[in-house]
N, C-alpha and C positions, 0 to 999 in steps of 0.2 A: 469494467468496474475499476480496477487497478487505477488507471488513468482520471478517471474523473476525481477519485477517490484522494487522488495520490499529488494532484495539482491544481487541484481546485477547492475537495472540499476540507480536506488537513491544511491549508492553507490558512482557512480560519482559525485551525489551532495554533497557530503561531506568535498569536500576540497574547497567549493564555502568562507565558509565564512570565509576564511583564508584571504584572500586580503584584505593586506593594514594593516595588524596587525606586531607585532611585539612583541617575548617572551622577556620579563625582565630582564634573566641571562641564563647562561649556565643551571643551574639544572633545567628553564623549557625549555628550550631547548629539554633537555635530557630526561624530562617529554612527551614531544610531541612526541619525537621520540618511545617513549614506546608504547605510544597512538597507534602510523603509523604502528608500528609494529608488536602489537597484531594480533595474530590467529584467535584464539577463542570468541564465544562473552564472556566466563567466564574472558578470558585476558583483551579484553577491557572493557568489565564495571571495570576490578580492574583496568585499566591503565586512565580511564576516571574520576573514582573516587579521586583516588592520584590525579591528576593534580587538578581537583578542591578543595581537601582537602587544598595541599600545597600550592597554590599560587591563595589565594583566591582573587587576584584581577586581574587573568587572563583575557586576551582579548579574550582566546578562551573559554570562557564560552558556547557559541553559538554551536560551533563545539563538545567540551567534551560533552553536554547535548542531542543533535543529535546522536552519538556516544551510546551512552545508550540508547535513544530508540532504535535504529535501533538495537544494542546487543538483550534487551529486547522484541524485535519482534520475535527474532531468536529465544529466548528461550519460545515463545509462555506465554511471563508475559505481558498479557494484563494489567495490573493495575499498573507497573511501566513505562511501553512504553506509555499511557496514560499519566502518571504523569510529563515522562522527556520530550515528544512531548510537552505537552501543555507550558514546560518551557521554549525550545527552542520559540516559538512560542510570549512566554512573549520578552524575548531579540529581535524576529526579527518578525513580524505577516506575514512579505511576505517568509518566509523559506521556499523555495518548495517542497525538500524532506519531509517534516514534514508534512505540509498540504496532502499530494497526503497521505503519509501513515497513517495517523491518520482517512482521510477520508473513508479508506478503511474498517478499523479495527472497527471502532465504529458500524456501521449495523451490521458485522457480530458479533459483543457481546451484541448485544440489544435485550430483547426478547419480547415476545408479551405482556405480565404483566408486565414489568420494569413500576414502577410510575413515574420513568422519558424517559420514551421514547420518547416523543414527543420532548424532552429538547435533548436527544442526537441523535436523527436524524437530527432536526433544525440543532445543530453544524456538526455534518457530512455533511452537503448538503452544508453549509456556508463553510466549508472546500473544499469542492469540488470546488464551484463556482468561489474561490479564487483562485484554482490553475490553473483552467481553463485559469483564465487572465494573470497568471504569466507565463505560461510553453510557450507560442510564444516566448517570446522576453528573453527566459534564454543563458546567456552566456554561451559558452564552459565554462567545466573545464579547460580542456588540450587545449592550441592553437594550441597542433600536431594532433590533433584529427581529422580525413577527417569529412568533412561538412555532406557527404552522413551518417556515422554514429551518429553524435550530431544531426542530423534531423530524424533519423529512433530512436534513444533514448527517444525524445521528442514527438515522435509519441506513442509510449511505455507508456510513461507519460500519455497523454494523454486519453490513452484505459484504464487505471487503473482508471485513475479518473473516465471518462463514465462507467466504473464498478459500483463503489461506488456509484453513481447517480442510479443506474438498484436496486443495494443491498435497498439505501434509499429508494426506490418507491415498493419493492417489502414488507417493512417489513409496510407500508404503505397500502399495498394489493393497490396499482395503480398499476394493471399487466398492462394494455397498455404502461405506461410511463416506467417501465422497461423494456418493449420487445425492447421499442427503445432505451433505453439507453445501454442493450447487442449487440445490433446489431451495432451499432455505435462502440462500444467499439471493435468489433470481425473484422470489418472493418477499423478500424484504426490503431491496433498493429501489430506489426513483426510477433507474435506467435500465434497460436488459440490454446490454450490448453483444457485439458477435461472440468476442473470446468467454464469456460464462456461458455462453447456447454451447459453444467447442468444448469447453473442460466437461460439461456435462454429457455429450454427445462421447467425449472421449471413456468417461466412464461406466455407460450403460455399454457401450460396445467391448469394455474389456470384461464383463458380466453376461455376456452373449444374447445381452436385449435388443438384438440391431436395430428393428423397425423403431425402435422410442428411440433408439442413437440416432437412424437418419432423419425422424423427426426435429431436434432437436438440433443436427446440423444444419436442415432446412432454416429454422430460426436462423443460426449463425448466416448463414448464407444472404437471407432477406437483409439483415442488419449491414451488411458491405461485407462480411468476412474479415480476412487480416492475413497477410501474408505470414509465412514460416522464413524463416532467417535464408534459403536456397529461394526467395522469392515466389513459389506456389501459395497458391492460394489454401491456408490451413484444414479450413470445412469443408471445405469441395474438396481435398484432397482426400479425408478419411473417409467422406463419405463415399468414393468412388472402391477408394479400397474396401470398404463394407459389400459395397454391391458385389465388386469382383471374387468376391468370396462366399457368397451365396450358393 
């Protein structure tokens, strides 16, 4: 979910905060268009940064600083996607690509001993709650956009957030509150990918419902799985240790 979520369909949100702005001269102009046109995230953080270098009294501060998280997501740099989310965030607190992805990203880099984890779960869940109320009533990007797909995008939304919610209550050790915040989430997106069948999987087994956990892995499993950072295979791995403790 994460991933779909996180680069493709927040992606749309990107050209939201352009309305109603207007560039100062042809060089940012020409600066924007550099922006629209990068590849790579290594292109746009350079094409994000130049605009905010050279025309520092840019309207699109909101969009160029957006633009960088989302880059910095891509390159798996928690600690600038962090830094340039929370900036967007400063400029706009209802940003909805910003809220859904920064809600996402914070549980998964929190760990059991962080001395502030209580402080970055709180904001995680405050992020969540807020995108919750924002993503009903978000406009099209595109007004060519058929309705069926800006309401299945927003649905997508959605499931990512009720992720985040499942991640927050899991690093919490509330496994009932994340069994339902996975299932909500696997229920409401376009996609059911492996890691939401695992989060959930992971949470009925710390609740001692194995057989719905190895169900549930099985999902993750059929779906390709997804390696753990030591390279095993994630679902096959807890579900083996499920077994072995039977």
């Amino acid at each position: 979910m994460k991933f779909f979520v996180c680069f493709a369909a927040l992606g749309l949100l990107v050209t939201a905060p352009l309305s109603g702005q207007q560039p100062k001269s042809q060089e940012e102009v020409n600066a924007l268009i550099a922006l629209q046109n990068a590849q790579t995230p290594e292109q746009r953080i350079e094409a994000a940064e130049k605009l905010l270098t050279d025309f520092k009294d840019t309207e699109f501060k909101e969009t160029a600083n957006y633009v960088l998280m989302l880059a910095h997501q891509q390159k798996n740099d928690f600690e600038n996607m962090l830094l340039f989310g929370e900036r967007v965030l400063a400029i706009n607190p209802d940003n909805t690509g910003a809220l859904i992805s920064l809600a996402n990203a914070i549980p998964m880099r929190t760990r059991e001993f962080d001395l502030d984890k209580d402080e970055k779960l709180a904001k995680a869940e405050d992020f969540a709650k807020r995108a919750l109320t924002l993503i009903p009533n978000l406009d099209k990007p595109n007004p060519e956009m058929p309705d069926d797909q800006w309401l299945m995008a927003k649905k997508d939304f959605m499931a990512s957030v009720y992720e985040s919610l499942g991640l927050v209550a899991m690093k919490r050790k509330t496994y009932d509150s994340a069994e339902e915040h996975f299932r909500k989430s696997l229920e409401i997106g376009s996609e059911q990918p492996a890691a939401a069948f695992f989060y959930l999987g992971q949470a009925l087994k710390e609740q001692g419902k194995k057989d719905e956990a190895i169900a549930a892995l099985d999902q993750a499993i059929t779906r390709g799985d997804f390696q753990l950072g030591d390279g095993r295979p994630a679902a096959a791995t807890l579900k083996a240790e499920i077994q072995n403790s039977k």
